[in-house]
PARO-971076 format. One record per residue (C-alpha): x, z, y; residue in one letter. Coordinates in steps of 0.02 Angstrom, whole numbers, padded with zeros to 5 digits, always signed. Layout:
XZYa ...
REM end
This chain:
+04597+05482+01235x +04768+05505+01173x +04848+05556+01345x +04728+05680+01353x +04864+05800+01303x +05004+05691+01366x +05153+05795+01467x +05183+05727+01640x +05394+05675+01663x +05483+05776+01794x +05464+05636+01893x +05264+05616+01906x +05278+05812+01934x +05387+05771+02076x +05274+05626+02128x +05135+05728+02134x +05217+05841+02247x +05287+05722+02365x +05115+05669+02400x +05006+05838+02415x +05163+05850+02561x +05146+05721+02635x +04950+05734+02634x +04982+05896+02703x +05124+05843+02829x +04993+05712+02896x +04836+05855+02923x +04989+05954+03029x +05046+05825+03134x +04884+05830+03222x +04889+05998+03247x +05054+06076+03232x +05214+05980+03258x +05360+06086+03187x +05274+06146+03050x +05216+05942+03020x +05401+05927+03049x +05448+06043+02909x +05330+05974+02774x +05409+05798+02811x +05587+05860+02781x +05519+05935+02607x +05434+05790+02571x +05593+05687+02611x +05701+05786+02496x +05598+05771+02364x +05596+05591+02380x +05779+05596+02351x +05786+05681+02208x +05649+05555+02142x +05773+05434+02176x +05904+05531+02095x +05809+05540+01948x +05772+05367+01913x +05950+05304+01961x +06020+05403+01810x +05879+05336+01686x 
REM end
């Protein structure tokens, strides 16, 4: 009840991200390789800054 209105941390946003691409990178790697390529590299880069994140916390 009381995260109801609970703000998500840059890095759940980010989390959340990372995994609609990489949902997203999986569907296209069936289909479409560069573009399955593509997603992963996003996906990858915002795993780093993830990373980044929580190393300076």
């Amino acid at each position: 009840m009381f995260g109801l209105f609970k703000k998500k941390s840059e890095v759940e946003k980010l989390q959340d991200q990372y995994e609609k691409l990489m949902k997203e990178w999986h569907a296209l790697s069936k289909t479409n390789r560069s573009e399955s390529d593509k997603k992963y590299a996003e996906a990858q880069a915002l795993q780093d800054r993830i990373a980044a994140i929580q190393k300076k916390q």
